[in-house]
C-alpha positions in Angstrom: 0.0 0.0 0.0 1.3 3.6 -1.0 0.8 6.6 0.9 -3.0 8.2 0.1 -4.0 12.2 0.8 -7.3 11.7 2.8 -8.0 15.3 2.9 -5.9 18.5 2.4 -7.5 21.5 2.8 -7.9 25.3 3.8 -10.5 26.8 5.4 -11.3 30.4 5.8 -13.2 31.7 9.0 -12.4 35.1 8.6 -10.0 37.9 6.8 -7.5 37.1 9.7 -8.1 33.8 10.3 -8.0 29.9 8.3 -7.4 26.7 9.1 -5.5 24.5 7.5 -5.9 20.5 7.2 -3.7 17.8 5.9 -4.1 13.9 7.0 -2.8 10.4 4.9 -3.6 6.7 5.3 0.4 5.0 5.6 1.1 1.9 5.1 3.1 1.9 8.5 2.7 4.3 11.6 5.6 7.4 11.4 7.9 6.8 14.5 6.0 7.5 18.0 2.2 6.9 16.8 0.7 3.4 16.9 -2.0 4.4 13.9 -1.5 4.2 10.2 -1.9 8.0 9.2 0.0 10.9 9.5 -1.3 14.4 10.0 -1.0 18.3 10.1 -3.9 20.6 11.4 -3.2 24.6 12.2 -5.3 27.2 13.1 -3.4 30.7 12.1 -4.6 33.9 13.3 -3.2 37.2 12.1 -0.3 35.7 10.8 0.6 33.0 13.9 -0.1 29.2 14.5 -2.1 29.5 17.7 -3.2 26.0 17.3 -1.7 23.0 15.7 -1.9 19.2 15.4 0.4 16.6 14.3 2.1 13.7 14.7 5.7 14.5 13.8 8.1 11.6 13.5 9.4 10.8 17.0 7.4 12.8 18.7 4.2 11.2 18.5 0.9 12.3 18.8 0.5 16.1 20.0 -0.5 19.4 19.6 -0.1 23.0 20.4 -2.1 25.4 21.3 -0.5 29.0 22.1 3.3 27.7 22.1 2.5 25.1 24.5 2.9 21.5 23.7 0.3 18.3 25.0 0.1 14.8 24.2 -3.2 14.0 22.1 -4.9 10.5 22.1 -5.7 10.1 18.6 -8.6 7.4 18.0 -9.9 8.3 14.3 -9.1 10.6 11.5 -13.2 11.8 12.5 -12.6 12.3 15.8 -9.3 14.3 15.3 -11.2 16.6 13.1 -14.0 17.4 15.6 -11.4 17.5 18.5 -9.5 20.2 16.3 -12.8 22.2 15.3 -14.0 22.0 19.1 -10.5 23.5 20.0 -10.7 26.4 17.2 -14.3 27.7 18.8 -12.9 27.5 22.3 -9.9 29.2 21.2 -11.9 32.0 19.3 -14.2 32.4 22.6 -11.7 32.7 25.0 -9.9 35.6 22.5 -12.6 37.3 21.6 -11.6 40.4 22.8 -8.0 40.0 21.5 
């Protein structure tokens, strides 16, 4: 099995700010994840990654939001989606006034 592009992606939620998504299906985990797919998700406001995603090799899965860095318990490409969405209107709530 080859490397296949699940989804890969930007979406716009405002003038300021997008998201941007990138997952694969692998035909082996990358080093530090026990799943089969590799992915990228970022949230960039004005310019900066205030939340991200991913799964880098040897590092496992993770993600950052404002500079800090948490594991993440990826279960399904689905639920990594709706776990990053969930994250973008918390972090859009909690900055609204920024």
């Amino acid at each position: 099995m080859k490397a296949v592009q699940l989804v890969s992606t930007r979406i716009a939620y405002s003038e300021s700010a997008f998201a941007e998504l990138v997952l694969w299906r692998l035909p082996k985990p990358v080093k530090g994840s026990v799943h089969g797919f590799k992915y990228r998700l970022a949230y960039v406001v004005h310019g900066v990654c205030v939340l991200r995603y991913d799964n880098e090799a040897g590092k496992g899965d993770h993600r950052h939001v404002d500079g800090t860095q948490r594991a993440y318990a990826f279960t399904t490409p689905e639920q990594l989606i709706t776990d990053f969405q969930r994250d973008i209107e918390r972090w859009n709530n909690e900055n609204r006034d920024a």
